[in-house]
C-alpha positions as CSV (number, residue, x, y, z in Angstrom):
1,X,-33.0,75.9,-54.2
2,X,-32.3,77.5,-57.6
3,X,-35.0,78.2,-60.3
4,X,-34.8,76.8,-63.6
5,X,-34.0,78.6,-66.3
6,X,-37.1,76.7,-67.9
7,X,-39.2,78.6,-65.0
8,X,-38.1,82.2,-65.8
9,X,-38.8,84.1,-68.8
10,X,-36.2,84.6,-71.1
11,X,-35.2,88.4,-71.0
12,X,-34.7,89.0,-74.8
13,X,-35.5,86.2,-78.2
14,X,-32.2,85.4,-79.0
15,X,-31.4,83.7,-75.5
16,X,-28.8,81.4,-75.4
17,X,-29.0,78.8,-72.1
18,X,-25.7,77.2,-71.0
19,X,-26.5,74.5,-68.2
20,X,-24.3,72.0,-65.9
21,X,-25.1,68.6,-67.3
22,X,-24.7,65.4,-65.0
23,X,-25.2,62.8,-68.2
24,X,-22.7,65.2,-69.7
25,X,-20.0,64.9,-66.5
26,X,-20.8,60.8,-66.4
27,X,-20.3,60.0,-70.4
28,X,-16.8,61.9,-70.2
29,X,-15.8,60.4,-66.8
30,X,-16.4,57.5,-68.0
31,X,-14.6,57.9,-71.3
32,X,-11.3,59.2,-69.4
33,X,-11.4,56.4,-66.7
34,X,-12.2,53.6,-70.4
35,X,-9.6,54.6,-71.8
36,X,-6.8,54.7,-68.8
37,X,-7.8,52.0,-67.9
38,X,-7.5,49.8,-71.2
39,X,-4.1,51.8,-71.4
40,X,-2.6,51.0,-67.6
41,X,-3.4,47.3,-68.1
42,X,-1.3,45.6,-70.4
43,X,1.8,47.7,-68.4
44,X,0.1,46.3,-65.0
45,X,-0.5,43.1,-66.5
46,X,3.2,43.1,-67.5
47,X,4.6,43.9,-64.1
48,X,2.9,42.0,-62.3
49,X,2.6,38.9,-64.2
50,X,0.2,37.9,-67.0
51,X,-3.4,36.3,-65.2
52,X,-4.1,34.5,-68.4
53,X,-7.2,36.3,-68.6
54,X,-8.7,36.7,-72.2
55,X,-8.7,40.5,-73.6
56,X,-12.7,40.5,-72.6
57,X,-12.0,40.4,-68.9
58,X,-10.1,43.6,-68.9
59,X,-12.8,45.4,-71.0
60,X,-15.6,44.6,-68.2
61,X,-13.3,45.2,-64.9
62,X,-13.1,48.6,-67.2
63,X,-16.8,49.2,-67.7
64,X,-17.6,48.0,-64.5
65,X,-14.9,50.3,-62.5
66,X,-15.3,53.2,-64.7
67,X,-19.2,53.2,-64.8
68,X,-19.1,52.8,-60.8
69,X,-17.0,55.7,-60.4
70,X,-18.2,58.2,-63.2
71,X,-21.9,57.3,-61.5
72,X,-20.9,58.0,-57.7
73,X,-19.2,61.2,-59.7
74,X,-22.0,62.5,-61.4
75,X,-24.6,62.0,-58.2
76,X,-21.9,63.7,-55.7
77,X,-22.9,66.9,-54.0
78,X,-20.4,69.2,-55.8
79,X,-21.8,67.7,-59.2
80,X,-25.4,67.7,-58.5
81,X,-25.1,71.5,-57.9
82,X,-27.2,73.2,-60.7
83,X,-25.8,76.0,-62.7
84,X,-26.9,77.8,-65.5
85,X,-26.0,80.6,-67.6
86,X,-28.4,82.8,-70.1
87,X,-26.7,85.3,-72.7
88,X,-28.8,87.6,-74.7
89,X,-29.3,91.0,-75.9
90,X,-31.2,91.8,-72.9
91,X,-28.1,90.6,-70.6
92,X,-26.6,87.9,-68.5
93,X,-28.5,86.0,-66.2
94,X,-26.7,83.8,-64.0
95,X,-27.4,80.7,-61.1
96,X,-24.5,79.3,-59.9
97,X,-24.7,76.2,-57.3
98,X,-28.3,76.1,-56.4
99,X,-27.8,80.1,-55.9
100,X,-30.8,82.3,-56.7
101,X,-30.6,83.4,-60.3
102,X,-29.3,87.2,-61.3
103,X,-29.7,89.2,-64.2
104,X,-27.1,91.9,-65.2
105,X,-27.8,94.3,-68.0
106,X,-24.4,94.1,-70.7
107,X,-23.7,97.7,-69.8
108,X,-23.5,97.1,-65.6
109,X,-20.8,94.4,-66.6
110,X,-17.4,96.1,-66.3
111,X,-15.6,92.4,-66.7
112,X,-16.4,89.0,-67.6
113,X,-13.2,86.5,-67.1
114,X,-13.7,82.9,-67.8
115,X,-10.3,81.3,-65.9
116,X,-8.8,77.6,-64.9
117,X,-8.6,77.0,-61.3
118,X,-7.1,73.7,-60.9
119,X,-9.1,71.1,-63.0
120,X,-12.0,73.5,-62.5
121,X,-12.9,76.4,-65.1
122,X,-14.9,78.9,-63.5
123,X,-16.7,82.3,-64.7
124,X,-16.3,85.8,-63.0
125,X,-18.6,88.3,-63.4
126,X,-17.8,91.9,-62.2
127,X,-20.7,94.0,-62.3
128,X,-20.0,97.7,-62.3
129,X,-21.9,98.0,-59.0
130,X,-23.8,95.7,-57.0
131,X,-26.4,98.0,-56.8
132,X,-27.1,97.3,-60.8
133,X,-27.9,93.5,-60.2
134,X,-31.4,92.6,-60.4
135,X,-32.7,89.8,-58.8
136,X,-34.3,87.5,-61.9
137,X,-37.9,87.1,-59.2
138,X,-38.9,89.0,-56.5
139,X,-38.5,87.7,-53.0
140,X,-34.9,86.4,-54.2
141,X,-32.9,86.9,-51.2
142,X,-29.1,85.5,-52.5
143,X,-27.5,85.2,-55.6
144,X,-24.1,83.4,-56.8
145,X,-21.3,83.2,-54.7
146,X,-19.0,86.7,-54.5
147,X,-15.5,86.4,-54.8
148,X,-13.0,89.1,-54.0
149,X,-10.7,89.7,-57.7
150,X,-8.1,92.9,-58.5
151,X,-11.5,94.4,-60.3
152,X,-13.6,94.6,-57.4
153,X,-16.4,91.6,-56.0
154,X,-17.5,89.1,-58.8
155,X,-19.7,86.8,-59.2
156,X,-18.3,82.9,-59.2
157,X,-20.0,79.9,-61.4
158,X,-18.3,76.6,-61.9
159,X,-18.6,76.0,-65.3
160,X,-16.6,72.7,-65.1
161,X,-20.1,70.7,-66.2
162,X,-21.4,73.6,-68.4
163,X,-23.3,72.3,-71.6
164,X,-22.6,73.3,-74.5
165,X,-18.8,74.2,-73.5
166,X,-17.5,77.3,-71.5
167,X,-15.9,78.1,-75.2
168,X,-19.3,78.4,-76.8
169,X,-20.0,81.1,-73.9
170,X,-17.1,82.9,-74.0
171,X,-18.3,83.1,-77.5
172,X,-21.3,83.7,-77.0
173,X,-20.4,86.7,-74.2
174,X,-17.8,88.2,-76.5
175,X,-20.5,88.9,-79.1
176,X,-22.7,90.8,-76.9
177,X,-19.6,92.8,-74.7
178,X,-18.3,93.9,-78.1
179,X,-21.4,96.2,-79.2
């Protein structure tokens, strides 16, 4: 079980925390599945033969389908995976998928690469050596995922449900990489 960023002290003042968000995942689910929906209808409704049914009836088979499935989304077991992602001047600490978090000081980072895989984005982290990782608490036994890349193991995080956006960290991760 992963440890909450709320639970670990914050290694520097200026802190940022990036965090999956499951109201987050639901609200734009829901939006996409709204707004196909509302959008395939009249072309179903068309083929198949108008039902006669007033313009409401289509906006509630929408909310109705659209909340059902953004809901069984959002409580999944890939969504319900915790991640979350802390930038400051005292370094990166990461917790991807109910890992045990990590902290890695800005100069044992030789790369960070934030990527699409599919309809996923997802986060590498290449530390210069493994040996330069700290565990965020003691007794931590594993940390994110490791993932083979052309720059040696990395460190994987699904930032797919990240909160603010995986652009606001690559922001954020560019300011501090650049000193």
């Amino acid at each position: 079980m992963s440890i909450a960023p709320e639970e670990v002290r914050a290694p520097a003042r200026d802190a940022m925390l990036f965090r999956s968000s499951p109201a987050r995942t639901f609200v734009m689910v829901f939006a996409v599945l709204m707004v196909a929906y509302v959008a395939v209808s009249p072309v179903v409704g068309w083929i198949a033969g108008d039902s006669g049914d007033p313009w409401w009836v289509t906006a509630v088979q929408a909310v109705l389908i659209g909340a059902a499935v953004a809901g069984a989304y959002a409580v999944s077991a890939r969504a319900a995976l915790s991640t979350w992602v802390r930038v400051s001047s005292g370094g990166l600490e990461l917790a991807a998928q109910e890992s045990d978090p990590v902290l890695l000081d800005w100069a044992d980072i030789a790369a960070v690469v934030i990527r699409r895989d599919g309809l996923r984005t997802v986060l590498d982290v290449v530390p210069v050596d493994l040996d330069s990782v700290h565990p965020v608490q003691e007794g931590d036994t594993g940390g994110p995922a490791l993932a083979d890349t052309p720059r040696g193991p990395a460190f994987t995080a699904d930032l797919t449900q990240i909160w603010p956006s995986p652009r606001a960290l690559r922001r954020a991760i560019d300011r501090h990489l650049s000193r």
